[in-house]
N, C-alpha and C positions, 0 to 999 in steps of 0.2 A: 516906581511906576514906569512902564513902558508907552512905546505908542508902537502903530502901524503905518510904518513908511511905505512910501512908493518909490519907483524908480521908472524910467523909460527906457527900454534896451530895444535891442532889435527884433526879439522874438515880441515885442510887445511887454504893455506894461508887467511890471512884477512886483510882488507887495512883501516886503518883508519886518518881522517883527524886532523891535528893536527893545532891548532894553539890557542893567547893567545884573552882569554875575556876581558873585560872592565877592571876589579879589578885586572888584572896584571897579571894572573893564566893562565899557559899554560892547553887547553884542549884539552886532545886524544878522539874522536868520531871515534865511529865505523860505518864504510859505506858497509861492506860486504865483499864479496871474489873479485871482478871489480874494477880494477885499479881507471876507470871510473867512479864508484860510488862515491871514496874518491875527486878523481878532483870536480866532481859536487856538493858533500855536502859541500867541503873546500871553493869552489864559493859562493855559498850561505850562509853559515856564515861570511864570510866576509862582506858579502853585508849587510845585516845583522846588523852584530860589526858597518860598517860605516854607515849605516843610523840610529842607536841608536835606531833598536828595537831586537836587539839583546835580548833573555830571556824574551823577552815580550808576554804575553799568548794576543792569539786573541781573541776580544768575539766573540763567536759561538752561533749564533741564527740562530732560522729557517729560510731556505730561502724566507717562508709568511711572518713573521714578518718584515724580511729586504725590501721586495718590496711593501710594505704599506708605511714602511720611505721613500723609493725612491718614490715612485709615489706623497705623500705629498710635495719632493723638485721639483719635476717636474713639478706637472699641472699649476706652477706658469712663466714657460718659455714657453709653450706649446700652442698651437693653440686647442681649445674645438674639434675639428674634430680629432686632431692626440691623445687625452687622449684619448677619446673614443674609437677611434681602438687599442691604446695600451693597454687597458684595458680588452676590447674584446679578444684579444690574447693573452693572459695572462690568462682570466678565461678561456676559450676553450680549450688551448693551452700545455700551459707553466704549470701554476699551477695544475694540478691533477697530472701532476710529479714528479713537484720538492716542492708544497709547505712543504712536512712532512719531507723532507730533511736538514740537519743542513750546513750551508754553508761551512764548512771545507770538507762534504761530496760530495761536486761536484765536480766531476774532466774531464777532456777533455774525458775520454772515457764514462761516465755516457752521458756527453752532444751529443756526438755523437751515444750513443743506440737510444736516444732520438729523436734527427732527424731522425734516421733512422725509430724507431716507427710511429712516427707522419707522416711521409712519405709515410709509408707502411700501416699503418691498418687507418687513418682515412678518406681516400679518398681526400686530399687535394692535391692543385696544387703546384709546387717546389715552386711558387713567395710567396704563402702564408706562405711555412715552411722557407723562407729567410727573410721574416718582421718576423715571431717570433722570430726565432735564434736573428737578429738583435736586437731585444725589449731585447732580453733574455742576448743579448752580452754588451749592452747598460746598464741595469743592476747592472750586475755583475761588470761592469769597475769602476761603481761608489763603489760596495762592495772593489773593489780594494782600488781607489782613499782615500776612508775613513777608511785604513786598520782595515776592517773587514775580511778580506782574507787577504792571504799570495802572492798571486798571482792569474792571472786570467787564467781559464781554459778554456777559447773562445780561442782557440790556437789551430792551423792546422788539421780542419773537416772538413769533404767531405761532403757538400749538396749537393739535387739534383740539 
C-alpha cells in the first residue's frame, strides 16, 4: 500500500506518489503540483505492481502494423460481408489518420479530433462515423487485451 507525499520546493509545492516495487525498494514518483495527480499515478502503479507488469516497456508499433495483426485474428471469426465493411472503413476512414501513428500515441482526445474531422469535412452520416469509431474501438480493445497498450483510449467521446 502507498501513500501520497508532499514536498515544498521552490517552484512550489509537489505531490509525489510513493510506494514499494517488486525488489522491495520504496519508490517516490513525482506527479506534479495536484494532490490528484499523485492519488491517480499511486493508482495506477499499484495496478500495475499487482498485475506484474509493473517496469515492463510496451511494444510500440504503428497503429498499421497492429490492425494487419488484428484483422489477420479476425477474418477467421467473421462473416466475408462484415471483413469487407470493416475493411472498407478502415482504408476510407480510420487509416489515413491513424495509420503513421505509434499506438502509445493515441489518446481519447486524438480519437475524438478524429470523429469530429471525419464528421465534419468528409460528408458522412453519424451511423457511418459510429461503425467506424466502433471498428476503431474494437480494435484498439484487442491492442488492449494483448498489452500492446497501457490502456484503451475509446473512453467518454461525443459522436454525432
Amino acid at each position: 500500500m502507498g501513500s501520497v507525499q508532499s514536498k515544498n520546493l521552490k517552484g512550489g509545492k509537489q505531490y509525489y506518489a510513493v510506494y514499494i516495487i517488486p525488489n522491495g525498494k520504496q519508490r517516490w514518483e513525482r506527479a506534479g503540483h495536484a494532490r490528484k495527480s499523485g492519488e491517480v499515478l499511486l493508482r495506477r502503479r499499484e495496478l500495475e505492481i499487482a498485475e506484474g507488469t509493473y517496469g515492463q516497456e510496451v511494444q510500440d508499433v504503428l497503429f498499421s502494423q497492429f490492425y494487419e495483426d488484428w484483422l489477420c485474428a479476425k477474418t477467421s471469426a467473421l462473416k466475408e460481408t462484415t471483413i469487407k465493411s470493416m475493411e472498407s472503413s478502415f482504408e476510407r476512414h480510420i487509416l489515413p489518420y491513424f495509420s503513421d501513428k505509434r499506438l502509445s500515441e493515441i489518446t481519447p482526445l486524438l480519437i475524438q479530433d478524429w470523429v469530429n474531422q471525419v464528421n465534419n469535412g468528409n460528408n458522412i452520416s453519424p451511423a457511418t462515423v459510429g461503425k467506424c469509431y466502433r471498428y476503431l474501438r474494437s480494435c484498439l480493445r484487442q491492442a488492449y487485451a494483448w498489452d500492446s497498450i497501457r490502456d484503451n483510449p475509446c473512453k467518454s467521446l461525443v459522436l454525432p
